[in-house]
Every structure is written in structure tokens, then in C-alpha cells.
N, C-alpha and C positions, 0 to 999 in steps of 0.2 A: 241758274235757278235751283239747280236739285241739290245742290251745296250752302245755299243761301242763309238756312238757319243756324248754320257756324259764325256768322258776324251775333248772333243770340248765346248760344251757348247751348247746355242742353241741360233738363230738370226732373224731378220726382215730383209730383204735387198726390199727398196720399192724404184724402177726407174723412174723416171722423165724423159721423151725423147725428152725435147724440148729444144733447144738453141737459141741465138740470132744471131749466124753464125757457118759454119762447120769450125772447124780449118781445115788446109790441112792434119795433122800427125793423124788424129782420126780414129779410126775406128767401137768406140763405136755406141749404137743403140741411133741415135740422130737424132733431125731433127729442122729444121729450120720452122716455121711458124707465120703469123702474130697475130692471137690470140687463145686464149685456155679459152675455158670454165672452169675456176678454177671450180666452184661448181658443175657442171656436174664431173666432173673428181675426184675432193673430195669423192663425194657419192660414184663413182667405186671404187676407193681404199679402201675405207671403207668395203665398202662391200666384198672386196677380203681378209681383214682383218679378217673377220665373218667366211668367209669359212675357211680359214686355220686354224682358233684358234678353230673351231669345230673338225680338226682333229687333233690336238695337245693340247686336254685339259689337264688341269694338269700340265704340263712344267711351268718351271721359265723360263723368256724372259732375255738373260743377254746384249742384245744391238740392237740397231735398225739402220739403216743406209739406209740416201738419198741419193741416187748414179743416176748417169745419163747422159748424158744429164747436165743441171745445173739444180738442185735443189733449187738455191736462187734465180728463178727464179719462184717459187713457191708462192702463195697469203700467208702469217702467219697464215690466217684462214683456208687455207688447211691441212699445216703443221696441225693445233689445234686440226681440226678434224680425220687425221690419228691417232693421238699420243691419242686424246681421246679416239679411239676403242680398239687401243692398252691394254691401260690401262682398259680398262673395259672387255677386254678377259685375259688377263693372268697377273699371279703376276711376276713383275719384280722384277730382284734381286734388293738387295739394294745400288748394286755400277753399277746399270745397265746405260750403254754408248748409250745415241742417237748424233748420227752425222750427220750430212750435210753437203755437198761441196756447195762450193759458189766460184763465180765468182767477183774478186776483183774488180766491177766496183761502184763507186761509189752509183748509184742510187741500188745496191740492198744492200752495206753494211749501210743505212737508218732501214733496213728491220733488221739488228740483232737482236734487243730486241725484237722485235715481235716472232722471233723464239726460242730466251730464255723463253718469257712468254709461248710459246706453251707446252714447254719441251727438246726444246734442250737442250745439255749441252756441246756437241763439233762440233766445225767446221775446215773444211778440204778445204783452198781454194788453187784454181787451179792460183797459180802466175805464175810457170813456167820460168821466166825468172825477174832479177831485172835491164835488160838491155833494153831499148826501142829499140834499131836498132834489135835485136833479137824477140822481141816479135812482130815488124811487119811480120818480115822472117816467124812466128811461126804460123801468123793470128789471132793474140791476139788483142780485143780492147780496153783492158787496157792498160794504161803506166805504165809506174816502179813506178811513185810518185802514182799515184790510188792506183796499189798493195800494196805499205809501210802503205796511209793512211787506205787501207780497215783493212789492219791487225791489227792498232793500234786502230781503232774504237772492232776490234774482240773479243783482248786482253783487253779493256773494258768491255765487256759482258759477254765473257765465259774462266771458266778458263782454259779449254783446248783448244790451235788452234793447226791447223796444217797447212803446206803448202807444194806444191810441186812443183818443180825444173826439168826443162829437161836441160841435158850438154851431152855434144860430138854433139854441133849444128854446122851448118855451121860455117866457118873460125875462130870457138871457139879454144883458143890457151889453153895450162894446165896452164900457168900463169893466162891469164882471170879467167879462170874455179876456181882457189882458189882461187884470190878475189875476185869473187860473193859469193860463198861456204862461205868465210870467213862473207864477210858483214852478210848470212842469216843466222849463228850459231848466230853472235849477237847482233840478233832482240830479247831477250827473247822470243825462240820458246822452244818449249820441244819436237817436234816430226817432221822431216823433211820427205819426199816420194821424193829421186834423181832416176831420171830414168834417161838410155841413150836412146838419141833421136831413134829409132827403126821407119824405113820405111814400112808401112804396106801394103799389098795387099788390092786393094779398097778405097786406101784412094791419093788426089789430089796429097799429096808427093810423090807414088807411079809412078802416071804419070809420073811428072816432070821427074821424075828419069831416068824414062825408056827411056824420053824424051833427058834424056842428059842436062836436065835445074836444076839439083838438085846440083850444084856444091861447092867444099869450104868442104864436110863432114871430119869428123878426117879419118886415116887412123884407122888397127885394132889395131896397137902397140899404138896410141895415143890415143885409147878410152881406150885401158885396163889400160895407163897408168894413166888414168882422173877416173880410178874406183879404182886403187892402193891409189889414191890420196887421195880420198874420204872417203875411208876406213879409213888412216891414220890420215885424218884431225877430221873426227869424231867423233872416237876414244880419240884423246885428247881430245877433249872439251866436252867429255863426253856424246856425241850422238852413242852411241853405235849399230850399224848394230843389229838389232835381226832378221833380215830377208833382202834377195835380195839387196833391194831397199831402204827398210825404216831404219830409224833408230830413237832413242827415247834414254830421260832420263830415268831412272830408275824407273817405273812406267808408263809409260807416253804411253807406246804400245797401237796398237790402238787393240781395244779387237775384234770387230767386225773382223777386218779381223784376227785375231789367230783363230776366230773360223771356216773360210776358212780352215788356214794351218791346223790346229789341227784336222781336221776332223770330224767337230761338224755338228748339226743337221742345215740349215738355209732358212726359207720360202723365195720365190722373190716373190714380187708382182709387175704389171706393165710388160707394152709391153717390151720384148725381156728379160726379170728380168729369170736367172737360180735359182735351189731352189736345196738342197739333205735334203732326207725328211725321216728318216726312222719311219715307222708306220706298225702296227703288226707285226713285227720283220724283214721287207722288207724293204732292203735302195734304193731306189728311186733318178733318177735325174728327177728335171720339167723344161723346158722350154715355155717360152707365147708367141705369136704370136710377130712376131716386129715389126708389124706397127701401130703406134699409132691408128688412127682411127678404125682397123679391132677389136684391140684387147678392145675397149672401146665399140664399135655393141655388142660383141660377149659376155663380163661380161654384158653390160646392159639386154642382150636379154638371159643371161644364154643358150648359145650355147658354144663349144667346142673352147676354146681361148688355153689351153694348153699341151702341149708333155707329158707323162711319163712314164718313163724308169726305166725297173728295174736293177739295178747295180749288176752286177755275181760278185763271189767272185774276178774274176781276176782283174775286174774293180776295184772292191773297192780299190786291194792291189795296183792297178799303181795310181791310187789318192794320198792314203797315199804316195808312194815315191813322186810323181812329187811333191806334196805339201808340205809334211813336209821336204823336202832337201832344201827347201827355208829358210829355220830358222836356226839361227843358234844354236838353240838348239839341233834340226836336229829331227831323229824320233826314238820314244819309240819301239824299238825290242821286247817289249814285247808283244805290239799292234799286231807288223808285223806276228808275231807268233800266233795269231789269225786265220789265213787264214790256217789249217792244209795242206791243199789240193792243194796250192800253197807256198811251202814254197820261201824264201828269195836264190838268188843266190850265194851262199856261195862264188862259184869260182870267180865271179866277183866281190864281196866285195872285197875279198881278194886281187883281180890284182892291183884295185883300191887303194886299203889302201896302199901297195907296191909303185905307181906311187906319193903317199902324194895329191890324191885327195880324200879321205876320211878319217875320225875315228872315231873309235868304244872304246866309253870308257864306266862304267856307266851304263850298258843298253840301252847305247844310240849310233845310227848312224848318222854322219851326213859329209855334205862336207866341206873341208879347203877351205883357202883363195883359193889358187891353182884351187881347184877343182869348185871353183863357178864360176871361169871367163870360165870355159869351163862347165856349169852345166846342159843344156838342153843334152853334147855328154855321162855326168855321171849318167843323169836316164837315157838317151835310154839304157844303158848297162844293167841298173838294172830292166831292167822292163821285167815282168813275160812274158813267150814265149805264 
């Protein structure tokens, strides 16, 4: 067990919590403000940098990832200086994956090469829609033509992009929904994230909702039938589902988050940033403060910015399910079998497998097509009592 998250690998995940406006569907740890002391905030990160890689000497670093908020929101000289401590704490593998999300607006896809020079080598931008009249609905301040041109300036610089898509939106019909779908397989992408539009607790669409002002959404037959769709059209052109949401060419998966699913080792740094950290044979979840300012006082002043928890075995084994039933590789039984003291629900495997919402080939478990449209009601079954 105290070696376990080497079948994962191990990660950077550093958060950025600033935006240029709150979409209404978010409910990430983001925030809206007029200015940010890049180099003040540079030095924090760095610094949080220092500390982690003091408790993780020795590791190979196999990806790093700006997640947030928007991160191409970020100065290239900040970028410069994270990626340079990086590098001067731990040895990266040699196909190791630094990623950034960026926001398709003109004035930050200027900023690419700056973030190539730093060390990126893939970006992840949030298009979400290649439709204008949706992307106001969405409170996007891109347009469709910003997003095409951010991406062909991207696909200039780096040779991995990625982008991502919301469908099952207001009065989105499944004909619209495949030919966007269709236009976005032939942008030469290699790596799509489609989510359906999901109304979240605390977030403006929430409101509206409850308000009675959220109208026009698919029903549940038309979103599952827009996720049937998706699946199929993928599929042929060769974007192949390897998890939930995302899908990729052959190679093309984004590593950083396998090492999510896969149950690997990964530091967060940055306000609201989660970590699972296991260190002398203890797997640990960390949480940091989320409010930007609180949590930038508290690393300046070296006072108490973060949570952590130590994961029982039971915890770990409901991770492993909820996580690796996302993939459609699904999860290694051998792993699961790891946990002596919690074994796997046999009886429930089994109903499941019987309903054709799972299988067990290979040593390996994971859910059907079937079983993913209903997948949040296939781990509650399987999760340890």
C-alpha cells in the first residue's frame, strides 16, 4: 500500500484564482479582481514549490498543471519562475506534460509563446461553445471567431492543444449539438473535454433556476441522447472516450489527469488547490485555504494556510472506485485487492455485471456504455459500507 501511487505516477497541480468575470455555471475557487501582484504571488508559489519538493525528494515529476480560475491570465514571467523551481527541485520525466488552461480571448492568446518559452508544452483552453448566441447565455467574453483564432494561433506554438465544449445547453437541439461536435473534431484537435452543462449549488445558474429564469434545458432522454451521440461520433473519428468526458487520439490523453483517475501521488499549490500526498507510507488528502488573499498572508507569513487528512483505508478504496470507474479502462482488481480489510462487494459487482452495467475482464473492472449514463447510482452501490 505505501508504494501504491506509483501505478498513478506523480503531479504538480498549481491554481490561479483569478478571472476577468464569474461565468454563471462555475463553481470553481475563482475570483474576480482588478489587479494582482504577479511578482508578489510568483515568489508564493515558488516558495510552496520548495516546500513540497522538500517532502517529496527523490520523485520523478511526470506533469504539472495550471488549473484555476484562468491561468493565461498569468504574467509568462510568472509561469518562468514556477516552472524554474520546478525544475530545480525534482527531475522530470522525459515525456513529462506541463499544461495550462487559457482563455480564448484574444489579448492573452499574444501570451503563447511566452508560455512555450517558459516550459509549457500543452494548452487546455476553455472555448466551451463555437456558437455566439450560447456563449453569451454561458457568460463567455469570447466570441466563436476569438475562440477558432485563439486556437490556430495555439496550434502554432504548441503541439498539443486541447479544448473544451459544454452541450445539453439551453434550447441546444442533438442536431445543432453534432454539427458543432462535428465542426470541433475538424479543427486538427487531438484531445476534446465535452461536458454536459451541470447546474451547480452556489453558482448564478443555480439561482436563475430556482428562480424559474433558467429555461429551454434538454430534458433527461435528450441529454443522454446528446451523450449517446457523442460517444458515436467520437468514436469514428477517432477520438476515443478514455474517460467520462474526455476523449483523445491515441496518445494524446492528458497525463496529468490519469494521474487523478489512476490514483497517483499529486501536490496542489495555491488558494483552494487539493493535493493526495502519500509520505512515510501515509496517503494524506491537503486542502489550502480559498481565499486568495488569506491564503497568500498565511505562505508569506508561514502560518497555517492548509487542511490534512489522513485517508483510512476505506477512504482510499471509495477514491479508487469513484475515480478509476471514470476511465474506460476502468480499475485494476489487483490494486482493489490491496485493501485486505475492506474487501470489493462481490454481491454487488455481480447484480451490476447481470444489469450490463459493468465488466470484469483481464483483471480489470470497469462500467459499460449503459452503466456510465447512470455512473454516480454504479459507485454509490459499490462503495465500501
Amino acid at each position: 500500500m505505501t508504494e501504491d501511487w506509483r501505478f498513478g505516477g506523480f503531479g504538480l497541480y498549481v491554481h490561479w484564482p483569478f478571472c476577468e468575470a464569474k461565468c454563471p455555471y462555475c463553481d470553481f475557487n475563482s475570483h474576480v479582481t482588478a489587479h494582482v501582484d504577479q511578482t508578489r504571488w510568483a515568489r508564493a508559489l515558488v516558495s510552496e514549490v520548495d516546500r513540497v519538493a522538500r517532502l517529496t525528494q527523490g520523485r520523478v515529476l511526470n506533469s504539472v498543471f495550471f488549473g484555476g480560475g484562468t491561468p493565461s491570465l498569468m504574467a509568462p514571467e510568472t509561469v518562468a519562475a514556477v516552472l524554474e523551481a520546478v525544475r530545480r527541485n525534482w527531475t522530470l520525466a522525459n515525456d513529462v506534460e506541463i499544461t495550462l488552461e487559457a482563455n480564448p480571448r484574444s489579448v492573452e492568446a499574444g501570451k503563447f509563446q511566452g508560455f512555450s518559452d517558459a516550459g509549457v508544452n500543452r494548452v487546455s483552453l476553455g472555448i466551451q461553445s463555437l456558437r455566439d448566441d450560447d456563449l453569451r447565455r454561458l457568460g463567455r467574453l469570447h466570441s466563436a471567431g476569438e475562440a477558432r483564432k485563439a486556437f490556430d494561433v495555439a496550434r502554432s506554438v504548441f503541439d498539443r492543444v486541447s479544448f473544451d465544449l459544454i452541450y445539453a445547453r439551453q434550447g441546444q437541439s442533438l442536431e445543432a449539438w453534432a454539427a458543432e461536435l462535428q465542426e470541433a473534431m475538424s479543427m486538427t484537435v487531438d484531445h476534446l473535454s465535452l461536458y454536459q452543462l451541470t447546474i451547480e449549488p452556489g453558482t448564478a445558474f443555480w439561482d436563475r433556476q430556482r428562480s424559474g429564469g433558467l429555461r429551454g434545458l434538454p430534458d433527461t432522454d435528450l441529454a443522454a441522447d446528446m451523450y449517446d451521440m457523442t460517444q458515436e461520433m467520437t468514436a469514428r473519428a477517432g477520438f476515443g472516450a478514455y474517460e467520462v468526458s474526455n476523449h483523445a487520439a491515441t496518445g494524446a490523453e492528458s497525463r496529468h489527469n490519469m494521474i487523478y483517475w489512476r490514483q497517483g501521488d499529486y501536490a496542489g499549490i495555491g488558494p483552494g488547490a487539493h493535493g493526495r500526498l502519500t509520505l512515510a507510507g501515509t496517503r494524506m488528502a491537503t486542502e489550502a485555504l480559498h481565499a486568495p488573499g488569506a491564503w497568500l498572508h498565511a505562505v508569506e507569513n508561514a502560518s497555517d494556510f492548509e487542511t490534512v487528512t489522513v485517508l483510512s483505508q476505506k477512504g482510499q478504496l471509495s477514491e479508487h472506485i469513484m475515480m478509476g470507474l471514470r476511465l474506460t479502462e476502468g480499475l485494476d482488481i489487483e490494486r482493489l485487492e490491496r485493501f485486505p480489510d475492506i474487501p470489493l462487494n462481490e454481491q454487488a459487482v455481480s447484480e451490476l455485471e447481470a444489469l450490463g452495467m459493468l465488466w470484469r475482464r483481464e483483471g480489470r473492472l470497469g462500467a459499460t456504455m449503459q452503466g456510465r449514463l447512470v455512473l454516480n447510482s454504479v459507485i454509490a452501490e459499490l462503495m465500501p459500507d
